[in-house]
C-alpha positions, -999 to 999 in steps of 0.1 A, spaced: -38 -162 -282 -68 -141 -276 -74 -109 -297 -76 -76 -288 -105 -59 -297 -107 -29 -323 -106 -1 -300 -71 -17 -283 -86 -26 -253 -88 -64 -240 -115 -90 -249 -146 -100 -225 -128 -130 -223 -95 -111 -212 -115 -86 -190 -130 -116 -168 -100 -131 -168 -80 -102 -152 -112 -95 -131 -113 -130 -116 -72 -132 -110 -73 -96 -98 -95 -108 -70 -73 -144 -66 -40 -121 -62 -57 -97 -38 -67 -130 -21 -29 -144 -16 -17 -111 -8 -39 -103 23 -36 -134 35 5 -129 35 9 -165 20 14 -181 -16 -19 -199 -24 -42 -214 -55 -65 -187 -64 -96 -207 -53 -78 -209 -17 -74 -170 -18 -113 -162 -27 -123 -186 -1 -98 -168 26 -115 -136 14 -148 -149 11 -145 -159 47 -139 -125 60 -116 -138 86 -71 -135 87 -48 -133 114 -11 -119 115 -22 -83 104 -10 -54 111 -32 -31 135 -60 -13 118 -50 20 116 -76 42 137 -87 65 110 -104 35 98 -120 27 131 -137 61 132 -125 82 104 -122 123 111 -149 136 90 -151 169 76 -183 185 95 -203 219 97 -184 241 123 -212 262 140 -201 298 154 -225 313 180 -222 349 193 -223 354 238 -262 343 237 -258 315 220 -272 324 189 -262 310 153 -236 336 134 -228 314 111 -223 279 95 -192 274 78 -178 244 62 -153 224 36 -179 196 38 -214 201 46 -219 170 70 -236 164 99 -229 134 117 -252 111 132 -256 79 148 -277 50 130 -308 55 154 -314 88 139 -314 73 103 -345 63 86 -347 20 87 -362 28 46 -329 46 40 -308 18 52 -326 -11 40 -324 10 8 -285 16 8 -281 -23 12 -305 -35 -14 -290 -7 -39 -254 -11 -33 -246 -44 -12 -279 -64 -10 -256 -93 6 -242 -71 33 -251 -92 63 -242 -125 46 -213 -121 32 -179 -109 47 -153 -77 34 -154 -99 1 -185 -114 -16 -173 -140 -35 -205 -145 -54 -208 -110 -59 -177 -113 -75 -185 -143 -96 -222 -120 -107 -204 -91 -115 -175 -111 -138 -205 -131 -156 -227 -98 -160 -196 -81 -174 -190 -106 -196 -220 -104 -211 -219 -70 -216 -191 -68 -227 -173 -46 -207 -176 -32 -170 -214 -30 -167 -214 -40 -124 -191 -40 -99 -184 -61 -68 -169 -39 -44 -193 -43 -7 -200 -17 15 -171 -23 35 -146 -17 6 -166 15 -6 -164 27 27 -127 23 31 -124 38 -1 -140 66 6 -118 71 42 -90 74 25 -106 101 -3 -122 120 28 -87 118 47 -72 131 11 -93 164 14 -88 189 -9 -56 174 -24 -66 164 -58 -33 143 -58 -36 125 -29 -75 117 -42 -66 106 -76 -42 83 -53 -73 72 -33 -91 64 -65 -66 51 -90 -76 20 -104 -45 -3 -93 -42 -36 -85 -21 -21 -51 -50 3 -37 -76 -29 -43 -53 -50 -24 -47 -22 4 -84 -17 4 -98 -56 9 -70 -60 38 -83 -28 53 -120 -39 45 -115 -74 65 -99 -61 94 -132 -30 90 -151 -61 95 -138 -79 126 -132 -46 145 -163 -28 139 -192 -48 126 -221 -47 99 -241 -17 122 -211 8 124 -199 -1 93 -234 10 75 -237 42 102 -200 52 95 -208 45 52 -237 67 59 -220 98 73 -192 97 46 -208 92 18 -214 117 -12 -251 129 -25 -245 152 -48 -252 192 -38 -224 196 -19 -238 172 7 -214 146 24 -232 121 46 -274 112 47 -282 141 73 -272 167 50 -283 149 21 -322 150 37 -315 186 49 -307 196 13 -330 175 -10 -361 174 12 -356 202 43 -359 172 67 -343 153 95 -325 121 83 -347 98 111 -378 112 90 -370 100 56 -401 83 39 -395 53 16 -396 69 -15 -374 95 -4 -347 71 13 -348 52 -21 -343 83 -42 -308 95 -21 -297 58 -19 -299 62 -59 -277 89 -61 -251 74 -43 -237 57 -79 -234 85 -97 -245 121 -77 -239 140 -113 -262 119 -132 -289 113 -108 -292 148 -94 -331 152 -92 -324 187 -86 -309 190 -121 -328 158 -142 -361 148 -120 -369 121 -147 -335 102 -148 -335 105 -109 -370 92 -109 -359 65 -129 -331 52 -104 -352 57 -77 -380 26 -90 -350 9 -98 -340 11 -61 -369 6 -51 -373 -29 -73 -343 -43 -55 -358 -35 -20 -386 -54 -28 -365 -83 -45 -344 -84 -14 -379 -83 7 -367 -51 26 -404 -39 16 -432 -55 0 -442 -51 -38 -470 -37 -30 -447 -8 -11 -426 -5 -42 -455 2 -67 -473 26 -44 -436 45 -41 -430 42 -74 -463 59 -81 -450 90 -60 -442 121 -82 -404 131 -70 -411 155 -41 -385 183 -33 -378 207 -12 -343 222 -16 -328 240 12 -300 261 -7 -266 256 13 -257 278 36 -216 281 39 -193 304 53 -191 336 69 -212 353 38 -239 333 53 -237 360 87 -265 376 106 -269 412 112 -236 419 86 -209 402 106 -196 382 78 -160 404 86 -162 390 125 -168 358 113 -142 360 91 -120 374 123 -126 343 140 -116 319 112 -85 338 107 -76 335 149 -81 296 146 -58 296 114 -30 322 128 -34 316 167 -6 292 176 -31 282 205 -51 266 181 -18 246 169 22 250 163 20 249 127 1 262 99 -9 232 89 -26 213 125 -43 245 127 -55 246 87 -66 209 95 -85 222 128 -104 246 110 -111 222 81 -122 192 101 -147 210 113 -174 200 135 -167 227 162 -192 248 179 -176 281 183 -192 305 209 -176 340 204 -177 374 220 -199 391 198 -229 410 212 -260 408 191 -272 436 203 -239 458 196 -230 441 163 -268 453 149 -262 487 163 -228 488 140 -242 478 112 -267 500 110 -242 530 120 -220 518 95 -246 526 66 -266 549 82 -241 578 68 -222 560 37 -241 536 14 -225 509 2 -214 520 -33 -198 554 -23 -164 555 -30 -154 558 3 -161 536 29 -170 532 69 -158 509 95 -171 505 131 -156 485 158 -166 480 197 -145 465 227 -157 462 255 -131 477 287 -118 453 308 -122 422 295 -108 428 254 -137 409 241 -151 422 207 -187 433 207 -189 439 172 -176 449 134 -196 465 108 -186 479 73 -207 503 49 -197 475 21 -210 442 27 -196 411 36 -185 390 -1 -173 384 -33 -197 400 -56 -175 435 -64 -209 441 -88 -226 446 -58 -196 462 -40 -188 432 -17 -157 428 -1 -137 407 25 -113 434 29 -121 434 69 -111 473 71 -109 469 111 -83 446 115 -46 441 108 -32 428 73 -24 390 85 -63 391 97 -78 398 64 -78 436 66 -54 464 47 -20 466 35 -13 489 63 -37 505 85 -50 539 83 -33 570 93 -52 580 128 -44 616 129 -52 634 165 -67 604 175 -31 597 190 -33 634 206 -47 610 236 -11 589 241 12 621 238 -10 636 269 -7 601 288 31 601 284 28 633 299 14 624 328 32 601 337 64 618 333 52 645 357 41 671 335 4 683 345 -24 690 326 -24 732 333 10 727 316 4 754 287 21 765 254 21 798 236 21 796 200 18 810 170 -7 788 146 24 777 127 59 769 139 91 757 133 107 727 152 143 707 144 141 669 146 175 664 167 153 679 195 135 650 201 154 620 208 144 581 199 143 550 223 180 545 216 190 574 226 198 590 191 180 624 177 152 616 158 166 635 124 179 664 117 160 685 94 134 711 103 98 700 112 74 729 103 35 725 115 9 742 119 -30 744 130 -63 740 114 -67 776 118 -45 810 114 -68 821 146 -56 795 165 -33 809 179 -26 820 216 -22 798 251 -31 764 257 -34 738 281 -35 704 278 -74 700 279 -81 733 262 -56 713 233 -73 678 233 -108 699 231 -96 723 198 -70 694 190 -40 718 184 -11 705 168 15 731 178 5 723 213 10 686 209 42 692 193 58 708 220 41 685 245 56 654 231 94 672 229 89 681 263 76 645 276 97 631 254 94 615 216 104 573 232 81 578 265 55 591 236 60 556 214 61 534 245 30 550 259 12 539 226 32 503 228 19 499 268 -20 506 250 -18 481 223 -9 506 190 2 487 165 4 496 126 -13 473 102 12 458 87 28 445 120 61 464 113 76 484 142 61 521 152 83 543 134 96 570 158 93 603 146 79 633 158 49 636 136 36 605 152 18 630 176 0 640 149 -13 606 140 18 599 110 17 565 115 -9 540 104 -29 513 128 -63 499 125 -98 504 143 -100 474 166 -64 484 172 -75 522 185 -111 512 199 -88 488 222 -66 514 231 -86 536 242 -107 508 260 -76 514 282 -88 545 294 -119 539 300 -106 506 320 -87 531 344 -51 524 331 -54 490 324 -51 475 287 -63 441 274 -59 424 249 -85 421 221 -102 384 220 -132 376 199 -139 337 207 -154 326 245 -152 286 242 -147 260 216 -160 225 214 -153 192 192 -178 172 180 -172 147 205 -184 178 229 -147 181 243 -134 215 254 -105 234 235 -82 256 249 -89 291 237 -68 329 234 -75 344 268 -73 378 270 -40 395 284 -45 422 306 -17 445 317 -9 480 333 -2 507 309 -4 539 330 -18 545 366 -55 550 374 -51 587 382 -33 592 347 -66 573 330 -90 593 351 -71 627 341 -72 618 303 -111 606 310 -119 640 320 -101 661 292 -116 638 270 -150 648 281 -147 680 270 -138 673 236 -178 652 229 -192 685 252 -175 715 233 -148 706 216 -142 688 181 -164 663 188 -199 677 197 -220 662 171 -211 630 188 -215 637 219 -239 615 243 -266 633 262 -276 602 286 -243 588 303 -203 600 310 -184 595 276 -149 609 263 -136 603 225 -113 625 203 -117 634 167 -89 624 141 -86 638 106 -55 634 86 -32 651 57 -54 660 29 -87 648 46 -80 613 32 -88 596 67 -116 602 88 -119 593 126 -134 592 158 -128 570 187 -142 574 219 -155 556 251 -180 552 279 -169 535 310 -184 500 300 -178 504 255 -150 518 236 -160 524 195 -137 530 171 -151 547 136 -131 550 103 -136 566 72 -116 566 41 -106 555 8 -102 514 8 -102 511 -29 -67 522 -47 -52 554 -43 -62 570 -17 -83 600 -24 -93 633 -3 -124 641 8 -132 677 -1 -162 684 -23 -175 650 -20 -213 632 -14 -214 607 6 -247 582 20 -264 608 -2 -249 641 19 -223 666 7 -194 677 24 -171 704 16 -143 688 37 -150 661 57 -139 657 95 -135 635 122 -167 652 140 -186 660 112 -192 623 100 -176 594 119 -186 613 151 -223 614 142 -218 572 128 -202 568 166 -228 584 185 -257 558 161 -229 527 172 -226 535 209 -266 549 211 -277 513 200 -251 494 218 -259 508 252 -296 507 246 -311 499 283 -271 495 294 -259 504 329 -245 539 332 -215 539 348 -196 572 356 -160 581 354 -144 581 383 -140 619 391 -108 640 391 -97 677 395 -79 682 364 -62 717 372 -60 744 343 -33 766 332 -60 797 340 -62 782 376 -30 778 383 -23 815 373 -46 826 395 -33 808 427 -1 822 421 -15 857 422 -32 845 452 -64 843 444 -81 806 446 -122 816 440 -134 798 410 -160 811 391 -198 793 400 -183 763 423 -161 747 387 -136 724 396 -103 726 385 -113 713 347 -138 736 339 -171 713 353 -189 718 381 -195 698 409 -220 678 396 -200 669 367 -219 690 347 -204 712 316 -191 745 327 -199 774 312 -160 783 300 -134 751 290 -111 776 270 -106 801 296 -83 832 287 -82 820 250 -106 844 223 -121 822 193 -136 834 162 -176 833 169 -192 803 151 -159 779 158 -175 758 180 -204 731 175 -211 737 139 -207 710 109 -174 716 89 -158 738 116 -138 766 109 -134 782 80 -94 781 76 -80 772 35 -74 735 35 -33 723 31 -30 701 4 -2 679 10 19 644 -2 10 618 21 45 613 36 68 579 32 54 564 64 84 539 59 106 568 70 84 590 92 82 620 73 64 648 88 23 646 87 6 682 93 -25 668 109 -61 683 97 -92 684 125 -120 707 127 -127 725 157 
C-alpha cells in the first residue's frame, strides 16, 4: 500500500493516480455511459457527445459585467461607473500578438485539440510527477473559460464563487460537459474572443480592452508583442505578476511567454529576443469608477441616477432585477443634466460657503414644463474622504434617494401654497388682515381633510418684527412675508384645501411619511427637500401645471437596444390665472420685498425667501418662466445648530436669512444657468390690492402714475409703492440682515405631531 508522505498529504504516485482517474471518471460521466477509463479520455479527447442537455445560454454568450457610461443632454461623459471595469470587444479589435500569445501561454494546443487535451493531460500528470506535486495544469481554454462564466455569473457572492472555484471532482465534471458542448456550439474564434473579454488582469481590469487601457493607456487592436506577451502573463497569477507592483518578476513571465510563442512558431526567435530585450514599458491610466469620478461636481446627480435605476420599478419589479440591471452594466445612460446649469450650481454652491464650514449649501434646478433636472450642487464635495469633508449625503433629495433623514424645514417658502389655496377657493389677493405683530389663534378653528379640528390648544405667533404690524394684503404679505397674515389666510381658505394645494405641486417631506396637517404648516413646519420645492414652484412658473421631476432622457444596452425609461408626469394643480396671480406677487418679493439681494435685473423672475425657528434653515426658491432653483442652507452634520453670530465662505453674519445668503447663491445659480437663455415673460395679470379696492368703493378708480392693480406699471415695470397704506420703519427694506427685531429662540417642534413653528424671515 502506498505511503503517505510526511506532511499527510498523498504520494506523487497517488497524486497522478487520482489525476489520471479524475480525468477517466469525468470521461464516463459526460458521456452518460459506464466505460474503461481509456474509452472515456478518448470520448473526451474527441471533443464530440450526443444526448446532452441544451447548453444553457449564459454559456453561449455570458452577461458580462461592463462600464455603464452616463452622459448629460449633449452627450457629454458625467461619469463611468462600474462593478467590473470591462469593455467588450469583438476579436478584430484585439491585437493578433495578444492572441497568439494567450494560446501559446495558456493552451498552445487550442486549435488541435478539443474541450479536453488528452496529451495535455498525460504532460501535466508526468510534469507533476516529477515535481512532485501540482507544478502544471491541464485545463484548455475552453474549460478556463467556462470556469470563469460561472465565477463572472457568481458576482459579488463570495459563496456562490468559492462554489465556482471549489476544487471538486463535481464542478470538473460540470465544467468538461459544459466545455464540449462550448465547443460544438461556438467554436475556437468565439471561444478565444469571449475568454478574452472575461478574463482577469489584475488592476481591477476584467477583459484585454481594459487591461491595455489600464497598463499601457492604449486600444486593445494596438497591443505591440511585448506588450500582448506581458498581459497574457498575468493572466496565471494577476497578484504575482502585477508589473505595476514587481516590474522584474512581471518581466520575467513576460520572456517566458514570449519563449513559448516562439516554440509554438506564433513569432520567430529572432521576435522573441528583440522583445525580450524591451525594458517593461508602462503607462498606467488610474481607474476611473463611480460617481466620484463626476465632472463639474455632479457626483450627487450621478449618484441620483443610480439610485432611480435601483428604486424605479420601471427599471424592474424587484430589488434584485433591478440591482442586477445596474450591476451588469454596459449601459449608456443619457440624462437630463445641463452642463451649462450644473457648472453654474456648483460654483454658486461654494461661491458663499466653503466646503469645511459647518454648515452647508445645496442648489437644485428644474426646468418648468418638462420636470427634467438641470443640475445639483453641494458646498461639500462629492465622496468618502470626511478628512477632506466629502460626503454622499445628496442634501437635495429625499431619504430613499441618498439624501437626509428627513428633509429640511422650508419656512415661508410654503407662504406660496397657502396663497394658491386661496385662490382657488375664491378668496382674492386684495383680501387683507389687520393685525397686531403677535396673535393668538385656537387649533379646533382649522379643520383637517377628515373633517376633524386640527387640535385644540392655543396657537400663538407672531412676526419678525414688533413694527409689523398694521393691514395687509396678500402681495404686500408674500413681499414682507408676514406670518399673522398667513395664519389667518390659511384658516380662512381652509387648513385641508392648504395641504392638498401643496400635495397637487409635488410637496413631499423627506422621509416619505404623510404631510402632517397642522396649522403651522403655513409657516413652513413641516420638512421636504430642494428638488422637492424647486419642482413645486416650477409649477408656477409652468402656469398651473406640475411635473414630475425626471433626471434620465434614454437608456441603451450594450447590444445598443432601447430601455424604457421614467417619463415625466405632468398634471393640473391650479388654473393658469391662479399661477399667473401668484407669478406676479411673487415678483414683488425679488423687487422689494425679502428677497432683493436676489433679485434678477435682466428677465421676469419671482421666488420667496424661507427662514425657520431659530435660524437653523436657510432658503430661497424662486423661478423664471423657463428655470425654477431651489437653494438651501443649514446644518447637515448632527444636531442641528442656529445660525446667529456665525462666519460662513469666510463672511460673518449676525443672523442669517433666506435673502441675505441663499438669495445672493440663487441669483449666482440662475445668473449662470440662463447665460445667453431666452427671456421669456410672465404672462401678465392685474392683481387687484386691498388699497385699490378701497378706493373703488369710495368711488374713486384713478391710480396713481398708470399702476395696475398690483402696484407695476404698464410696462411691467416696479412701481414706486407695493405696500400702499402700510408705514415701515426706514431702513426695513433692501438691506443685508433686515430688520432689527430681538431674535425668538425656540425648540424645534416634534414635527411627528405638528407642533407649532413661529417662522423667522427678514424683511
Amino acid at each position: 500500500m502506498p505511503k503517505k508522505r510526511s506532511g499527510g498529504g498523498l504520494t506523487t504516485t497517488q497524486q497522478a493516480a487520482k489525476f489520471l482517474g479524475v480525468a477517466a471518471l469525468s470521461g464516463a460521466v459526460l458521456a452518460g455511459i459506464a466505460l474503461p477509463a481509456a474509452g472515456a479520455l478518448g470520448l473526451a479527447a474527441k471533443g464530440t457527445v450526443e444526448g446532452f442537455d441544451e447548453i444553457p445560454s449564459n454559456l453561449k454568450t455570458p452577461p458580462l459585467s461592463q462600464r455603464t457610461t452616463i452622459l448629460d443632454r449633449d452627450g457629454g461623459a458625467i461619469a463611468t461607473v462600474y462593478s467590473r471595469d470591462r469593455t467588450v470587444v469583438p476579436l478584430k479589435d484585439i491585437s493578433p500578438y495578444m492572441q497568439d500569445a494567450i494560446i501559446a501561454i495558456e493552451d498552445s494546443r487550442f486549435y488541435e485539440h478539443g474541450a479536453v487535451d488528452l496529451k495535455g493531460i498525460l504532460r501535466a500528470m508526468n510534469r507533476n510527477v516529477q515535481a512532485g506535486g501540482t507544478a502544471q495544469g491541464a485545463s484548455t481554454l475552453t474549460q478556463q473559460y467556462v470556469k470563469n462564466v460561472f465565477v463572472e455569473e457568481a458576482g459579488d457572492d463570495q459563496e456562490k464563487v468559492a462554489q465556482a472555484t471549489q476544487q471538486t471532482i463535481g464542478r470538473k465534471v460540470r465544467e468538461l460537459k459544459y466545455a464540449i458542448q462550448v465547443e460544438e456550439e461556438l467554436g475556437k474564434k468565439k471561444i478565444l474572443e469571449n475568454y478574452l473579454n472575461i478574463t482577469f488582469f489584475g488592476q481591477q481590469a476584467y477583459g484585454v480592452e481594459a487591461a491595455s487601457q489600464r497598463y499601457f493607456s492604449k486600444r486593445a487592436k494596438d497591443l505591440k508583442l511585448e506588450e500582448a506577451a506581458l498581459l497574457a502573463g498575468i493572466v496565471q497569477s494577476p497578484t504575482r505578476y502585477d508589473p505595476v507592483n514587481d516590474t522584474e518578476e512581471a518581466t520575467k513571465r513576460r520572456n517566458t511567454v514570449l519563449a513559448r510563442m516562439a516554440a509554438t512558431r506564433a513569432i520567430t526567435q529572432a521576435e522573441a529576443d528583440k522583445a525580450m530585450e524591451t525594458p517593461v514599458k508602462l503607462k498606467v491610466s488610474k481607474p476611473k469608477n463611480g460617481c466620484i469620478t463626476a465632472v463639474s461636481g455632479s457626483g450627487f446627480f450621478c449618484d441620483y441616477v443610480r439610485k432611480t435605476i435601483l428604486t424605479d420599478p420601471a427599471f424592474g419589479e424587484t430589488e434584485e432585477e433591478r440591482s442586477k440591471l445596474w450591476n451588469l452594466g454596459g449601459l449608456t445612460i443619457r440624462t437630463t443634466l445641463d452642463p451649462r446649469a450644473q457648472q453654474a450650481a456648483n460654483q454658486a454652491a461654494t461661491a458663499r460657503v466653503n466646503k469645511d464650514d459647518k454648515f452647508a449649501a445645496s442648489v437644485v434646478q428644474v426646468q418648468p414644463g418638462s420636470g427634467k433636472i438641470l443640475s445639483m450642487g453641494q458646498s461639500r464635495p462629492y465622496g468618502l474622504d470626511q478628512k477632506q469633508n466629502e460626503t454622499v449625503l445628496n442634501l437635495a433629495v429625499s431619504n430613499k434617494m441618498g439624501g437626509s433623514t428627513y428633509g429640511f424645514q422650508v419656512g415661508s417658502t410654503f407662504k406660496p401654497f397657502t396663497a394658491a389655496a386661496a385662490l382657488e377657493k375664491g378668496i382674492g389677493p386684495e383680501t387683507s388682515f389687520s393685525t397686531d405683530w403677535k396673535i393668538t389663534l385656537q387649533e379646533k378653528d382649522f379643520r383637517n381633510c377628515s373633517g376633524s379640528p386640527a387640535g385644540y390648544a392655543e396657537w400663538p405667533l407672531q412676526n419678525e418684527l414688533e413694527s409689523e404690524t398694521g393691514s395687509w394684503d396678500m402681495t404686500s404679505a408674500l413681499g414682507k412675508s408676514i406670518n399673522t397674515y398667513f395664519a389667518l389666510l390659511e384658516q380662512k381658505a381652509g387648513l385641508c384645501e392648504t395641504v392638498e394645494m401643496a400635495k397637487k405641486v409635488g410637496y413631499e417631506r423627506g422621509d416619505g411619511k404623510k404631510i402632517v396637517e397642522a396649522p403651522s404648516i403655513t409657516l413652513g413646519s413641516e420638512v421636504s427637500t430642494p428638488l422637492s420645492m424647486a419642482s413645486a414652484y416650477a409649477a408656477f412658473a409652468n402656469r398651473g401645471t406640475y411635473c414630475t421631476p425626471i433626471a434620465i432622457e434614454s437608456i441603451t444596452d450594450p447590444n445598443g437596444k432601447k430601455l424604457k425609461v421614467p417619463q415625466s408626469a405632468c398634471s393640473r394643480a391650479m388654473s393658469e390665472k391662479t399661477a399667473d396671480t401668484i407669478n406676479q406677487m411673487l415678483k414683488g418679493v425679488v423687487e422689494d420685498g425679502t428677497g432683493t439681494q436676489a433679485g434678477l435685473s435682466d428677465r421676469d423672475n419671482a421666488g420667496k425667501t424661507g427662514t425657520t425657528n431659530d435660524r437653523k434653515d436657510a432658503w430661497f426658491v424662486g423661478y423664471t418662466p423657463n428655470l425654477s432653483t431651489a437653494v438651501w442652507v443649514g446644518d447637515d452634520i448632527g444636531e442641528k445648530s442656529s445660525m446667529f453670530n456665525v462666519t460662513i465662505g469666510g463672511q460673518y453674519y449676525p443672523k442669517v436669512c433666506g435673502g441675505c445668503l441663499p438669495g445672493p447663491i440663487w441669483k449666482i445659480a440662475m445668473t449662470g444657468a440662463l447665460d445667453a437663455a431666452e427671456t421669456p415673460s410672465f404672462n401678465p395679470v392685474s392683481v387687484p390690492r386691498a388699497k385699490e379696492k378701497e378706493d373703488k368703493e369710495k368711488g374713486d378708480g384713478d391710480r396713481e402714475g398708470g399702476r395696475d392693480g398690483d402696484g407695476d406699471r404698464e410696462d411691467g415695470k416696479p412701481g414706486r409703492d407695493r405696500t400702499p397704506g402700510i408705514q415701515l420703519p426706514p431702513g426695513l427694506i433692501g438691506g443685508p440682515g433686515g430688520g432689527e427685531g430681538q431674535p425668538r429662540h425656540r425648540q424645534v417642534p416634534d414635527l411627528s405631531r405638528g407642533a407649532p413653528q413661529h417662522e423667522q424671515e427678514e424683511p
